[in-house]
N, C-alpha and C positions, 0 to 999 in steps of 0.2 A: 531096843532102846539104847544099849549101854554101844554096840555099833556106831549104831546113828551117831551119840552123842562123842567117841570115838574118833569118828569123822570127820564129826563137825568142829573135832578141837586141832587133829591135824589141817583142816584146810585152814582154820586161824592163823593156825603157827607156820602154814606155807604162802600162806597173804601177807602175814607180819615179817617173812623173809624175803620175800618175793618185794616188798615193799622197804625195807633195808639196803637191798641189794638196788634197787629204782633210783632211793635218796642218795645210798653214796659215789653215782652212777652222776648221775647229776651234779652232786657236788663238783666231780672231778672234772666235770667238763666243763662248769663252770671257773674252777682254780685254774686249768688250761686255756681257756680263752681268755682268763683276765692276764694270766702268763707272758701268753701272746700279745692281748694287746700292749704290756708293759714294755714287752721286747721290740713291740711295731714303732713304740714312743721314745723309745731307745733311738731306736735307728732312722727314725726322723730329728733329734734331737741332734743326732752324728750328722746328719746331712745338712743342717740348717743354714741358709745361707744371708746374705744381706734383704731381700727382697719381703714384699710386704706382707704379714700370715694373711689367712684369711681370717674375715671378721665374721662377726655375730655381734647381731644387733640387741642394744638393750632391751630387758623387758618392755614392752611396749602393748595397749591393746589395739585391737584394731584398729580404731576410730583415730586414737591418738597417730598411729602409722599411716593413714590415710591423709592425716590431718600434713602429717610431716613432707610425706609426698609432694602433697597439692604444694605446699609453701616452697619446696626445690623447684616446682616447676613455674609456682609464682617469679622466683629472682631470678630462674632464666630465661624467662618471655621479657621480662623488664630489664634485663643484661642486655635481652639481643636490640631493645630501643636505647640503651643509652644510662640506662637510670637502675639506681637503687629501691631499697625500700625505704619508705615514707619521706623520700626526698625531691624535690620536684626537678631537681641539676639533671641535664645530660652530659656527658663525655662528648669534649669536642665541639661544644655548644656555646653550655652556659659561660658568661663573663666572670672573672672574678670581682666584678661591684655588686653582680646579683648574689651570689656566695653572701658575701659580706653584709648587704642589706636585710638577709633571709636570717645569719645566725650571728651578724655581729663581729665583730675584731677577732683577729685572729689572735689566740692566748700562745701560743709558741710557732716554731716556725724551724725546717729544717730541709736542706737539699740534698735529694738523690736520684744521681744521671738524670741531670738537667730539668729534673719536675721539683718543683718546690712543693713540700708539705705546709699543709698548716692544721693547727687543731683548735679546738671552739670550744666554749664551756656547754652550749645545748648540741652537741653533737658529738656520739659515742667513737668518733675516730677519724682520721685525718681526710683533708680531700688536697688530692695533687694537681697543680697550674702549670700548664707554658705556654709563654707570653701571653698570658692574664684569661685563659682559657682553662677548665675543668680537663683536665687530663688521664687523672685516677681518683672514684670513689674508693675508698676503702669504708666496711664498716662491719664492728662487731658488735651488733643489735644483739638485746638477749634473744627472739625470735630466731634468730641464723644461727647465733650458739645452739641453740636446742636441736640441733638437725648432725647428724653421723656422718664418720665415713661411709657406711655401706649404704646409708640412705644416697648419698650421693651415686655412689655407682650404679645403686637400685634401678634409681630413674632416669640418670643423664648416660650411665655408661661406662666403658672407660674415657680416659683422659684424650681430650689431642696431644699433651703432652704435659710428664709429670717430672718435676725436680725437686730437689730437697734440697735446705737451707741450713747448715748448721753454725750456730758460735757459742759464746759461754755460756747461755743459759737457752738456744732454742736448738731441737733438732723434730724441723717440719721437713710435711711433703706438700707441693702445693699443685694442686690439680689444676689445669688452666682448659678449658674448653674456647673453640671458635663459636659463640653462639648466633655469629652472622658472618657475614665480612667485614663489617668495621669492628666488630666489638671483640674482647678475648677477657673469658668470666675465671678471675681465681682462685681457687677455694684455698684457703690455707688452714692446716691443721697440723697439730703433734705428728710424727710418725708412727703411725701402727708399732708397736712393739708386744713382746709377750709380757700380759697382766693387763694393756691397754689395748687391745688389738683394734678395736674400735673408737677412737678418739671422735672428742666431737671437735666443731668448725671453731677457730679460732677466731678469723677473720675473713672475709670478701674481697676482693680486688678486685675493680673493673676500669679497664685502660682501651684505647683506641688498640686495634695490633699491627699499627704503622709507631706505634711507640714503643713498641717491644721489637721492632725489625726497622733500627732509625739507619740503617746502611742501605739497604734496599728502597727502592720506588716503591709507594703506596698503592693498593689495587685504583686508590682515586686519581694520584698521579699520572699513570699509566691509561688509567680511561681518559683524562682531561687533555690527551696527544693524542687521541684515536679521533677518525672521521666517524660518522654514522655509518660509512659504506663498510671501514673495518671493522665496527662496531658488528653489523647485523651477518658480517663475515663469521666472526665468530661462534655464532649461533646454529653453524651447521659444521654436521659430520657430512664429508663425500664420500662417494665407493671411489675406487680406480680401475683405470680400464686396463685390459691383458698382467703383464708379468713384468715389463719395463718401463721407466721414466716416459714419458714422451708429452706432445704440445697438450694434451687434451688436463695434465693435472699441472703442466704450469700456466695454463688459463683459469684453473680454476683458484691457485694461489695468488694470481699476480694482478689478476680481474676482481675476483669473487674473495678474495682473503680469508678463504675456510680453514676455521678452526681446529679440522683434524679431518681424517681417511681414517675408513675399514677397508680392511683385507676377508677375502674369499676365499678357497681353495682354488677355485679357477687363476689367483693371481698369486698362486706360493707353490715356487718349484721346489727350492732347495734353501738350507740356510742363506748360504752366499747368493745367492738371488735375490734371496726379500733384505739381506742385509744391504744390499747397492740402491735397491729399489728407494728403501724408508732413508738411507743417504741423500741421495740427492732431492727429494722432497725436503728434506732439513736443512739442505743447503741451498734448495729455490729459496725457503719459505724465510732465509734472511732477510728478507725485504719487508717481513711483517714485522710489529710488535712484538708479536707472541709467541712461543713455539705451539707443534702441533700437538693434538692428542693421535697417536697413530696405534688405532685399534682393531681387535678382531675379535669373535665369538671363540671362546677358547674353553668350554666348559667341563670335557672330560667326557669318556663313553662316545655315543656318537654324532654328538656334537664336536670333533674335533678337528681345526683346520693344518695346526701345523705337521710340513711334512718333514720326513728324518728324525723324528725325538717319537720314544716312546708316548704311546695315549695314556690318559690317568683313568682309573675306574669311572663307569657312570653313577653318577650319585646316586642312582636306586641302590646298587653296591654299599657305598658310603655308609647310608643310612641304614642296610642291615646291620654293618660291621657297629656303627650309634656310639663312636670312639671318638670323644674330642682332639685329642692329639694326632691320631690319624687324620680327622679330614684337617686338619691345622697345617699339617704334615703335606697332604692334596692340595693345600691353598701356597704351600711356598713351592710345591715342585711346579704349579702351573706358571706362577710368576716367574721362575726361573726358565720355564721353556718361552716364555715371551720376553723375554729378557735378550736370550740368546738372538733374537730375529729382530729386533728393535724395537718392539712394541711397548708402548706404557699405557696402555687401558686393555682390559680386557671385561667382553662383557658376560660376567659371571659371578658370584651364584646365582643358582636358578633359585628363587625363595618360593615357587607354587608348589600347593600341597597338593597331592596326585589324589582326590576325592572323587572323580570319576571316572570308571574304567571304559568308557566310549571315549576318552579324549584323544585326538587324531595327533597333537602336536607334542605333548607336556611326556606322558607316560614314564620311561626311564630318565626322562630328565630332572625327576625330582628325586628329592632324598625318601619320598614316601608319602604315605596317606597321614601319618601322625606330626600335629603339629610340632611338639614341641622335638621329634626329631629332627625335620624341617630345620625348625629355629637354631638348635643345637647345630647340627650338621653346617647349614650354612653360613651361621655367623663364623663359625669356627674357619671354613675354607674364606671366607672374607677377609678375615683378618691373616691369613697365612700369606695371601695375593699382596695383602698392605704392608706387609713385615721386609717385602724385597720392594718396594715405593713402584706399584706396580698399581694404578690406580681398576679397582673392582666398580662394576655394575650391577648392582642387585636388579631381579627384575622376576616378571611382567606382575606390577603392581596395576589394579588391588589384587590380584590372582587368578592365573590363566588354568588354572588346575581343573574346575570345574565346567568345560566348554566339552563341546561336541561336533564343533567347526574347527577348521583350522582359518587364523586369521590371514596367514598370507593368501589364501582365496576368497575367503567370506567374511563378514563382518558376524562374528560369535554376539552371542544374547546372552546375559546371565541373567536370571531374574532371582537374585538375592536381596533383601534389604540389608540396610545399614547393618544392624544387632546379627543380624546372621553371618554378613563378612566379618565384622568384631569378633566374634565365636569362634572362628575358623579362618578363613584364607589372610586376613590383616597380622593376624599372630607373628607371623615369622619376621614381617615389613617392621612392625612395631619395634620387635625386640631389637631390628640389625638397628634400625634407625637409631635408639637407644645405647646400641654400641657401636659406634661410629660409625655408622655407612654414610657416603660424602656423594653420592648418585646415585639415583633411581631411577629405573627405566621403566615408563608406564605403554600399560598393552591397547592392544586397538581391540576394546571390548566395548560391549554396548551393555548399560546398568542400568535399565529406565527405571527399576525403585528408586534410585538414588533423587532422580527429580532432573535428568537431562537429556535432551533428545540427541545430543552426542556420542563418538566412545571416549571410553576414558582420557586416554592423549588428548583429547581435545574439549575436556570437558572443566568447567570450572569447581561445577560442586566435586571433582574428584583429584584434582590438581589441587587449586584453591583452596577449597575445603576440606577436603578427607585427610590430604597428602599432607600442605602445609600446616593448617592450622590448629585439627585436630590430632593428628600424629607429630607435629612442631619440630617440621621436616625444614631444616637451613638451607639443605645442600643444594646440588644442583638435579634437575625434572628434566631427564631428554626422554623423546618420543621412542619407540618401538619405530622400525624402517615405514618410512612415509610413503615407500616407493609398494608394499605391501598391499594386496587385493581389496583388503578390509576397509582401506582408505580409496585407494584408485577406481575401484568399482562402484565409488557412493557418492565424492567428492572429486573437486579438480583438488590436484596435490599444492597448490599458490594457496587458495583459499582454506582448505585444511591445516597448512602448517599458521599462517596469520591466527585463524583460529584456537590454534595449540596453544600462540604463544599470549595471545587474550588471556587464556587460561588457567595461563603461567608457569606453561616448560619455559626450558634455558636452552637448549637444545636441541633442532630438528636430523632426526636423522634419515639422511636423505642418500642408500646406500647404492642405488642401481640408476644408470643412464643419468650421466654426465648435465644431458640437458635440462634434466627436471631442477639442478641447483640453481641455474639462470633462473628457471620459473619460479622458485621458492624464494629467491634473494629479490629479484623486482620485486613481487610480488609482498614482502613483508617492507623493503622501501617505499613504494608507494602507500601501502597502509598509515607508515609512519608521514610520510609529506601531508596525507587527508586527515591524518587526527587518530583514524581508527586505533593505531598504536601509539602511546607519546613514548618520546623518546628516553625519557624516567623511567620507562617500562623497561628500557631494551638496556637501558646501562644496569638496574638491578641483578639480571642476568648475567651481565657481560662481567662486572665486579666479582660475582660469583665464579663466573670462569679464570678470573682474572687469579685470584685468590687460590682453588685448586693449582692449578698450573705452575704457579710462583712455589707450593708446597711437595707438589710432584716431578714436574721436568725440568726443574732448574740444575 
C-alpha cells in the first residue's frame, strides 16, 4: 500500500514537473516569437517607403460586404453608360438647360481646365460643362462614401491608373479606371496612410476620356476619318508568309488594312531578321490610321517561338514554384524578349485550369489543376507582360482545360453548365478581368448547356453573355485562329467569322493562308451592306481597338 501510494506521489510530482517544464517551454517560445515578430515590425518599419500599405477592410458582416460589392459594381455599369447614381445626366450628352431645368440655378460657379463647375442646392456636388454640355459628374452621395479602398480593388481591381493630389488641406489618391472607351470612372479618396489604411470614397468623378487626353485625337475622331473598308480592316489579325517582307503582306495592308500579324516559328530566324521583317510592315502600314498589333504566341515551356533568347519555364513549373513575384518576374522577362524582336502583343497567359488529364492540347500549359493557383500565377505574369506596355492575351476563355480533343483538329464538347464553370474553369477569367486584363481570347469549344448550338467564339450567350455582361468584360473579345480544324471542318471560315462578330468579338484571328483574309474581309463587308452587321456594330469594336492601341503603341 505505502508503495503504491509512494508511487503514486512520485508520478504526481513527475507530472507536476514534467508540466512545469511544458509551461515554461511554451512561455519561451512564445516571448520568442512575439520577439521576432517585434523585430520583423522593426524592420518593415526601416524599410517603409512612400507607396500604399496594404488595407483591411472595416468590420463589416457579410450581407453588409455583399451589399457594398453589388453598389461598386452598380456605379461601374452606369460609369460605363455615362451616368451617375440617381441622376438621370449622361457625360457628353445631356445639355446644360436640362441640368438646370432638373435642379435649378446654379448656387456657385468655378473653372477648371476649360470645364466649368457648377453646384446646386438639391445636389451633393458639382457637375462640369463645355460648351453647354455635361462633361464631369462629380458626386459624394452618402451611399458612395460608405464604400472603401479595398472595396474598390476588391471588385474593380487595380487602377488603369492612379495619382495623387496634394495641397493644404488634401492628400488623396485617385483611382481612375477605363470603364468603356468613352468613359474614365474616378474614385477619389484620402491616401491610405498608417492609422487610416483604409479610407473611404471621398468623391466620384466621371468625364469623357478625350477630356483628360485634349492633345490627342479621340478614339471617335479617329473612327469618324476611317472608311468601313478600314474600319472592318481592323478587325482582323493576319499570319505572314515565309521569313521576309514581300507583295503577299503589302496587299494585305494596303487592300485589306489589317489590324495586326502573328509570327510562327516558321517565320523567326533570328533577332535581326524578325527585327527588318516587323520594320517594314511599320513602314508599309504608314498609309493606315492605325499602327499595327504585331503579335506571337510567346508563352514560356513549349510553347515558345522566339529564336536566340532563352525559353522561360512552362507554367506547370510556375505554379509548382505558387511565387507571386516570380511569375511577375516571368511576366516582365517575357515582355522583354518580345520587346527585343518588335513585338507588342503577346498571346499569353494561359488562364485554363489543367482538370483533365486526357487533355491532348492544355497539359503543361497551365499553371495547374488548382484554381486559385491559376488565378495567382497568371494574373501575376499578366501584369508583369503589362508593366514593359507589352499588350497580354489571356486565353482560351471559358476554359480549354477540360477537353479531350484538340481544337486545332476537332471541334471539343464540354458538357458543363453554367454553376459548374462558375465553380471552376471561370475563376481565374473572373479574377484577371477584375485586374485589368484588356483582351481575351475565346476558344472554339462547343457548350451546348450553355443554350447555343455554336462554339464559344462564335457564340453569343458566351461572348454576349457570359463574357460581357455577366463577368463586365470592357475590353476587347478576339477569336482563337479562325484558320483552326474546330472551325474549318464545320463552317466556311467567311461565315464563322460574321458569325463571331454577331456575337461580339472585336477581333478575328485569321492566322494561316493569306487568302482566307480576302474571304473573311468580303465576306463581314457584305454582311454589313445586307444589314446582317450594322455598322454601330463594327465601330463599337473598332473604338475599342482604337482605345488600346492609342494606350499601347503610340
Amino acid at each position: 500500500m505505502s508503495r503504491i501510494k509512494s508511487r503514486s506521489n512520485r508520478k504526481k510530482r513527475k507530472t507536476i514537473i514534467i508540466g512545469v517544464v511544458l509551461s515554461s517551454a511554451l512561455l519561451f517560445i512564445s516571448l520568442l516569437a512575439v520577439s521576432n515578430l517585434m523585430k520583423e515590425d522593426k524592420r518593415s518599419e526601416q524599410t517603409v517607403d512612400n507607396s500604399i500599405p496594404e488595407t483591411h477592410s472595416p468590420s463589416k458582416n457579410d450581407t453588409e460586404q455583399v451589399n457594398i460589392e453589388k453598389k461598386v459594381e452598380e456605379i461601374t455599369d452606369l460609369a460605363s453608360e455615362g451616368k451617375v447614381l440617381n441622376l438621370p445626366f449622361v457625360v457628353g450628352r445631356t445639355n446644360q438647360s436640362v441640368v438646370h431645368k432638373r435642379l435649378g440655378s446654379a448656387t456657385a460657379q468655378s473653372v477648371v481646365n476649360t470645364i466649368t463647375y457648377e453646384n446646386y442646392n438639391d445636389y451633393p456636388n458639382s457637375i462640369g460643362f463645355k460648351k453647354n454640355v455635361v462633361a464631369d459628374l462629380r458626386s459624394e452621395q452618402k451611399e458612395i462614401q460608405e464604400i472603401h479602398y479595398s472595396d474598390i480593388l476588391g471588385v474593380l481591381g487595380e487602377a488603369d491608373t492612379v495619382t495623387n493630389y496634394e495641397d493644404s488641406s488634401h492628400h488623396q489618391v485617385i483611382l481612375a479606371y477605363d470603364v468603356s472607351p468613352e468613359y474614365r470612372l474616378r474614385w477619389v479618396l484620402e491616401k491610405p496612410k498608417k492609422g487610416n489604411e483604409n479610407p473611404s470614397v471621398h468623391h466620384i468623378s466621371l468625364l469623357g476620356i478625350a477630356e483628360e487626353e485634349p492633345n490627342e485625337q479621340s478614339a471617335k475622331q479617329i473612327l469618324s476619318k476611317m472608311t468601313l473598308e478600314e474600319k472592318i480592316g481592323q478587325l482582323i489579325i493576319s499570319g505572314v508568309d515565309g521569313t521576309t517582307f514581300n507583295t503577299s503582306e503589302e496587299k494585305l495592308i494596303s487592300d485589306f488594312h489589317v489590324g495586326g500579324f502573328i509570327f510562327y516559328s516558321d517565320n523567326l530566324e533570328t533577332i535581326d531578321q524578325t527585327k527588318q521583317f516587323v520594320q517594314k510592315l511599320n513602314e508599309t502600314n504608314a498609309i493606315n490610321k492605325l499602327p499595327l498589333f504585331i503579335s506571337v504566341d510567346e508563352e514560356g515551356g513549349r510553347v515558345s517561338r522566339l529564336p536566340e533568347v532563352n525559353s522561360t519555364p512552362a507554367n506547370e513549373e510556375i505554379g509548382r514554384v505558387n511565387d507571386k513575384e516570380y511569375a511577375y518576374s516571368i511576366g516582365e522577362e517575357l515582355a522583354e524578349h518580345l520587346k527585343t524582336f518588335g513585338f507588342n502583343m503577346d498571346y499569353a497567359p494561359v488562364l485554363d485550369i489543367n482538370s483533365n488529364p486526357n487533355n491532348p492540347v492544355i497539359g503543361d500549359r497551365s499553371y495547374g489543376s488548382n484554381e486559385t493557383v491559376v488565378s495567382n500565377m497568371g494574373i501575376e505574369t499578366m501584369k508583369g507582360i503589362q508593366s514593359k506596355r507589352i499588350v497580354p492575351v489571356i486565353k482560351h476563355f471559358p476554359g480549354h482545360g477540360d477537353t479531350s480533343v484538340d481544337s486545332h483538329v476537332q471541334l471539343p464538347v464540354v458538357n458543363k453548365d453554367l454553376q459548374q464553370l462558375q465553380d471552376l474553369e471561370l475563376i481565374p477569367f473572373k479574377k484577371a478581368i477584375q485586374n485589368g486584363a484588356q483582351v481575351v481570347m475565346v476558344a472554339h469549344i462547343l457548350l451546348p448547356n450553355l443554350g447555343s448550338d455554336y462554339p464559344a467564339s462564335m457564340s453569343a450567350a458566351v461572348v454576349g453573355d457570359l463574357l460581357r455582361n455577366q463577368l463586365k468584360f470592357k475590353g476587347i473579345v478576339m477569336t482563337d485562329d479562325m484558320t483552326m480544324g474546330a472551325i474549318v471542318n464545320n463552317y466556311g471560315i467567311g461565315e464563322a467569322s460574321v458569325q463571331s462578330l454577331v456575337a461580339g468579338s472585336d477581333i478575328l484571328l485569321i492566322a494561316h493562308n493569306n487568302g482566307n483574309v480576302s474571304t473573311v474581309y468580303n465576306s463581314v463587308l457584305k454582311a454589313v451592306e445586307n444589314g446582317v452587321i450594322s455598322e454601330e456594330r463594327i465601330n463599337e469594336s473598332v473604338i475599342r481597338i482604337i482605345n488600346l492601341k492609342k494606350k499601347y503603341l503610340n
